[in-house]
Backbone bond lengths (Angstrom), bond angles and torsions (degrees), N, CA, C in turn:
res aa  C-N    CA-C-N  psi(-1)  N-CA   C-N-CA  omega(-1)  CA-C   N-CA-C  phi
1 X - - - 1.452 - - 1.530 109.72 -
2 X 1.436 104.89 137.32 1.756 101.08 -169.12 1.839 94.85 -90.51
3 X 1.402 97.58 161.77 1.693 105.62 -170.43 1.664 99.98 -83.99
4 X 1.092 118.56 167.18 1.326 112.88 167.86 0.646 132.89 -119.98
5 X 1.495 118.18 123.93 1.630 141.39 -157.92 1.648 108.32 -22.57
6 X 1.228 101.61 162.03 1.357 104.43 176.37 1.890 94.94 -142.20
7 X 1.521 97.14 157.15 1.853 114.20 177.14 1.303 121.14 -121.40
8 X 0.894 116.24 90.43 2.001 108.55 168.90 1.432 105.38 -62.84
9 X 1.383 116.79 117.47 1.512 114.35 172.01 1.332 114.99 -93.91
10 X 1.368 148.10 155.08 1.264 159.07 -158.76 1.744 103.50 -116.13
11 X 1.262 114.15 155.09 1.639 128.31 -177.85 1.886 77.34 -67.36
12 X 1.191 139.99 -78.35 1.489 110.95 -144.68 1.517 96.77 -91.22
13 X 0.890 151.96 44.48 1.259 160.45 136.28 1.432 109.88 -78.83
14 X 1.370 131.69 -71.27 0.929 132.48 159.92 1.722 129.09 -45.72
15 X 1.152 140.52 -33.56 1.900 157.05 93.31 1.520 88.59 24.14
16 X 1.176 121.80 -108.48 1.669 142.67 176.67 1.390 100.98 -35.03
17 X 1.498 154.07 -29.18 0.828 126.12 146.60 1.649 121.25 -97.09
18 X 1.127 130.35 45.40 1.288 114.78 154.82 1.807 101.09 -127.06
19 X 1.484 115.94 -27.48 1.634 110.43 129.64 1.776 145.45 -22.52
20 X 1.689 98.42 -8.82 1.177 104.00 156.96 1.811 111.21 106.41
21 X 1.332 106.02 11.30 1.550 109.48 -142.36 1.789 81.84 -105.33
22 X 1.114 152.94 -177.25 1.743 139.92 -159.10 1.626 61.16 -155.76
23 X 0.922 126.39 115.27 1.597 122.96 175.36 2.060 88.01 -126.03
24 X 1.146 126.79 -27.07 1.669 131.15 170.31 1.312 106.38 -39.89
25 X 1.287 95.91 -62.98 1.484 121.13 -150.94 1.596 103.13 -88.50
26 X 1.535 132.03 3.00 0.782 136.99 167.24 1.612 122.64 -103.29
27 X 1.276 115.31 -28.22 1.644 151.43 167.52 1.718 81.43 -51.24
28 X 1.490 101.83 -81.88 1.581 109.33 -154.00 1.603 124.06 -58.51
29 X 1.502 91.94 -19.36 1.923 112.75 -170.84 1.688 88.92 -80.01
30 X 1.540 139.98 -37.64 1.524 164.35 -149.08 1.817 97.72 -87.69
31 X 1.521 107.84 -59.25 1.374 110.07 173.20 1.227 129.26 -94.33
32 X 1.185 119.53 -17.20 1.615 130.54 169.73 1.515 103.14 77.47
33 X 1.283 122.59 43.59 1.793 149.64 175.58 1.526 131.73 -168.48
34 X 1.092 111.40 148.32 1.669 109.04 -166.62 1.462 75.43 -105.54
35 X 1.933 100.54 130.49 1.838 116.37 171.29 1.726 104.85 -86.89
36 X 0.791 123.36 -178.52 0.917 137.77 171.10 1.962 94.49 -100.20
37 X 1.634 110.12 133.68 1.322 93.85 161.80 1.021 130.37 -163.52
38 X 1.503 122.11 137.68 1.906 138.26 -143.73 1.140 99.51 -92.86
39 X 1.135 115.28 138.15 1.496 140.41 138.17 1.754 120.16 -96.54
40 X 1.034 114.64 130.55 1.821 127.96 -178.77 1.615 77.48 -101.11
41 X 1.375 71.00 146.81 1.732 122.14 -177.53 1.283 123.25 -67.98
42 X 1.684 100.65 -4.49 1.676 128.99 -150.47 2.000 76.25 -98.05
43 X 1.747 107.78 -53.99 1.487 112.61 -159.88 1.166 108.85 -86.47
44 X 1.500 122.73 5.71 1.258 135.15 -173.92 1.607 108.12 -95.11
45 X 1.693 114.96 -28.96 0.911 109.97 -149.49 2.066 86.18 -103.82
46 X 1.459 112.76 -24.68 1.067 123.04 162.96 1.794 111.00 -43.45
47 X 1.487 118.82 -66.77 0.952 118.99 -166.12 2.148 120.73 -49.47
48 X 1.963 78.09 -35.13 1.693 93.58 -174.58 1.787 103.04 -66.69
49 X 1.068 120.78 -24.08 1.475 135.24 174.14 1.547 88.23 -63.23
50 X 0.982 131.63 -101.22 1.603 148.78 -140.84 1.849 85.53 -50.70
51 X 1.133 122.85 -70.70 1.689 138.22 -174.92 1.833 95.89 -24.83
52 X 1.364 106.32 -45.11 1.779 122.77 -175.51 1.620 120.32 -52.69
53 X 1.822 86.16 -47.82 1.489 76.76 176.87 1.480 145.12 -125.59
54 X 1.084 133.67 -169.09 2.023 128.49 -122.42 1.569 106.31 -52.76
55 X 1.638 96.29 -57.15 1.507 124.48 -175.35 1.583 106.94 -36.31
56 X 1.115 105.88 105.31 1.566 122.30 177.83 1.776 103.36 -53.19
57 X 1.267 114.69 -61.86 1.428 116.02 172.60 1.013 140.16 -62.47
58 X 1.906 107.49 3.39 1.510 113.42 142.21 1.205 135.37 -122.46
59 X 1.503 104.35 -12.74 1.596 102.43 160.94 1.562 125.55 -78.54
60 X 1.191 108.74 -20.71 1.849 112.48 177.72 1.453 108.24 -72.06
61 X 1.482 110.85 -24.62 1.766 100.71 172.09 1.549 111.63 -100.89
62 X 1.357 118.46 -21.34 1.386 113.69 169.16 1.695 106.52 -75.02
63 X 1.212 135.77 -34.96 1.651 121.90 160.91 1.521 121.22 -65.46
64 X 1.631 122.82 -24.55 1.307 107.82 156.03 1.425 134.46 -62.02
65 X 1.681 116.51 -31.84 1.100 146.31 -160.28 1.998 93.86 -63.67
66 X 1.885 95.03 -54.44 1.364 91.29 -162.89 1.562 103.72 -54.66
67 X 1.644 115.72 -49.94 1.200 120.12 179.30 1.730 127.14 -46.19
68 X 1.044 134.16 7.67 0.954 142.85 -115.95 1.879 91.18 -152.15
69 X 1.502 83.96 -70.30 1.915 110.67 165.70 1.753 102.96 -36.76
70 X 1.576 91.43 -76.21 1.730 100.76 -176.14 1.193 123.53 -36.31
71 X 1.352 111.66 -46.36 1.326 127.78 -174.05 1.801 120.98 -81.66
72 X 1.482 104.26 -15.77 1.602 91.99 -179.01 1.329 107.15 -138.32
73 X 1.473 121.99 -12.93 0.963 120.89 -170.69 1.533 130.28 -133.73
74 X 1.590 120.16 157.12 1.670 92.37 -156.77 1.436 102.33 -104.64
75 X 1.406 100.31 147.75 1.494 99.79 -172.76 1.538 119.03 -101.08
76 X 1.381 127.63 130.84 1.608 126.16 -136.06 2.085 86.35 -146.10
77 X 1.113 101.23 113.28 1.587 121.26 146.40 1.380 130.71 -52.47
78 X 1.263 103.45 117.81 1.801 112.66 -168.94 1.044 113.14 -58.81
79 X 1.281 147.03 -175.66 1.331 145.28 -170.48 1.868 95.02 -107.28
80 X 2.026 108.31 -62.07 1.226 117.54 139.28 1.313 168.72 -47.56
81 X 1.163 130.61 72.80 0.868 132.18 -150.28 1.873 128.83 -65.21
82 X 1.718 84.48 -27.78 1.490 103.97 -164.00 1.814 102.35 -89.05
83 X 1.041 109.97 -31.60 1.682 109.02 173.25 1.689 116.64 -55.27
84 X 1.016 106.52 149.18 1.763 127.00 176.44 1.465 97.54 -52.02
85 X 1.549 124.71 151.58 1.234 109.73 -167.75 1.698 106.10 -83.16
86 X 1.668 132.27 -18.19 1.635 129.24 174.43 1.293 73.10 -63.33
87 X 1.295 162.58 -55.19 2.064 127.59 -151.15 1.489 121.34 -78.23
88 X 1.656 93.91 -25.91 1.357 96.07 168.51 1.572 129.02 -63.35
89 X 2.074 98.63 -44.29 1.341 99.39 171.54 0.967 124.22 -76.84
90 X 1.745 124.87 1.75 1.883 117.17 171.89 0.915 94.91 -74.87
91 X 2.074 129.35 -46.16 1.827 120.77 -148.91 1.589 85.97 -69.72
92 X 1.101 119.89 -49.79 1.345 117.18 -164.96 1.555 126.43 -52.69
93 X 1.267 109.40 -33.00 1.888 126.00 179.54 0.950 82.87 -84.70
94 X 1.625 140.05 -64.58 1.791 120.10 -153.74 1.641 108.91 -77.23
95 X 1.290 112.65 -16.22 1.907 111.41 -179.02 1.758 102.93 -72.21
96 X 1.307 109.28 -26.97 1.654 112.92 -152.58 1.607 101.33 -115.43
97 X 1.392 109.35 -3.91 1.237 99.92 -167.69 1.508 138.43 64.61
98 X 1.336 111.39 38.91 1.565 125.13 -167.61 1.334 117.80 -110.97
99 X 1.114 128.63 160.05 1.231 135.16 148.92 1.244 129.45 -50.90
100 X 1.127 138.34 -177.05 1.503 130.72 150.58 1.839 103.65 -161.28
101 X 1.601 90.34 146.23 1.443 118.97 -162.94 1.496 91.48 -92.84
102 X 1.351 123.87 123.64 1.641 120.38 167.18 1.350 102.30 -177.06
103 X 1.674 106.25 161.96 1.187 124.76 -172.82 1.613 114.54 -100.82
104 X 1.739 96.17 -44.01 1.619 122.30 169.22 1.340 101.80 -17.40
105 X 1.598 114.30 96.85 2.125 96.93 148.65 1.223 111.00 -49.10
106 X 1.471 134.43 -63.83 1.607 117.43 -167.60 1.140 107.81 -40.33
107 X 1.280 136.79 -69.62 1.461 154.23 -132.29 1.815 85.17 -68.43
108 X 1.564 118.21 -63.29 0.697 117.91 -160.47 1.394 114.21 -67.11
109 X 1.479 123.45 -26.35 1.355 118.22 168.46 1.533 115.70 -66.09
110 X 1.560 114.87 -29.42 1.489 96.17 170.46 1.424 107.32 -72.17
111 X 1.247 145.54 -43.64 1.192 135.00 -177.94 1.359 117.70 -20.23
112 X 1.689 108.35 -57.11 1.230 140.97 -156.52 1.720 91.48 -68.99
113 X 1.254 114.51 -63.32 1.365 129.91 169.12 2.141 112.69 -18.87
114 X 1.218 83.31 -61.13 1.339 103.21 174.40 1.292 145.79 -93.99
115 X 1.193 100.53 28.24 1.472 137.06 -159.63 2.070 111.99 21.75
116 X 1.378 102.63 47.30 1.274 102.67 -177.62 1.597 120.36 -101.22
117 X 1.260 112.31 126.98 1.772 101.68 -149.89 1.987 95.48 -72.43
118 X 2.153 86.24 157.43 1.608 82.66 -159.22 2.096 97.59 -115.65
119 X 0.993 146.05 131.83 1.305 125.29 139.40 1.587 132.34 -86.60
120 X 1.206 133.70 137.38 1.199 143.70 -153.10 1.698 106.26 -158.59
121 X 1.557 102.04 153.53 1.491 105.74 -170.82 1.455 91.38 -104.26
122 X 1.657 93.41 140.06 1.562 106.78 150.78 1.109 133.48 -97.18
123 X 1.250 103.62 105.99 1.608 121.17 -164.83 1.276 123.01 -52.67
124 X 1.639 123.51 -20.53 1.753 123.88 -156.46 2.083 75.92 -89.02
125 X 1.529 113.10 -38.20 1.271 103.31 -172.30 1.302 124.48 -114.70
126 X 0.982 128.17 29.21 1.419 155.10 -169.67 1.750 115.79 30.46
127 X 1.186 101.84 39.50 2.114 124.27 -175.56 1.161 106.99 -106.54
128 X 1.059 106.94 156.86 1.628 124.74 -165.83 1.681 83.74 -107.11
129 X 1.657 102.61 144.87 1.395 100.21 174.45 1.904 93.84 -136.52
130 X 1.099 87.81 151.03 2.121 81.97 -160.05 1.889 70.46 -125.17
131 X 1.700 94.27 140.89 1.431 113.97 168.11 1.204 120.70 -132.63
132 X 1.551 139.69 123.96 1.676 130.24 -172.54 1.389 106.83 73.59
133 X 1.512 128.19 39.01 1.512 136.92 161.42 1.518 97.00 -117.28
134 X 1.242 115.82 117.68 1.714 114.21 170.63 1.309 111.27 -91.80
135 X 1.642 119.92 127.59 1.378 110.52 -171.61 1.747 94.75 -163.01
């Protein structure tokens, strides 16, 4: 029996979906399975930052975002604490074997770096395009 996938989601990954974007339901329609999928405590604590401040057009999607977190996704403590939170989510996707949800070119070039499969939105068409997930 194969395990089931798992997702590290990213602060603007998560952004883009509370922006309205079904980016789940597009992941799962892409692999033909619902993953299981983590958020660190690192992007959690990011989001509660962004939710804080004035700018209506970033705290109203960073307080949906958290809600969003609570509700679908499990929230998992880094091993590291002291790393930037993209190092946390590489050790973390390459220790667990996950994917990861992000928009980040850097992030995503280390992914790539590390042969850790990536999903990301395409913006001209607003689709999730998942790369290095076998399904």
């Amino acid at each position: 029996m194969r395990k089931k996938p798992c997702i590290v989601l990213d602060t603007n990954m998560l952004m883009t979906i509370a922006r309205g974007i079904n980016v789940f339901e597009q992941i799962e329609d892409i692999i033909e399975t619902k993953p299981e999928y983590i958020v660190l405590t690192q992007v959690m604590e990011e989001l509660e930052k962004l939710a804080k401040t004035g700018k209506p057009s970033i705290s109203k999607p960073a307080r949906l975002a958290l809600e969003i977190v609570k509700r679908y996704c499990k929230i998992v403590e880094a091993e590291e604490n002291d790393l930037p939170t993209d190092d946390l989510i590489l050790h973390y996707a390459k220790e667990h074997k996950c994917g990861v949800a992000t928009n980040d070119k850097e992030l995503r070039r280390k992914l790539r770096e590390h042969g850790i499969p990536e999903i990301y939105l395409r913006e001209e068409k607003m689709m999730v395009d998942v790369e290095g997930i076998e399904y």
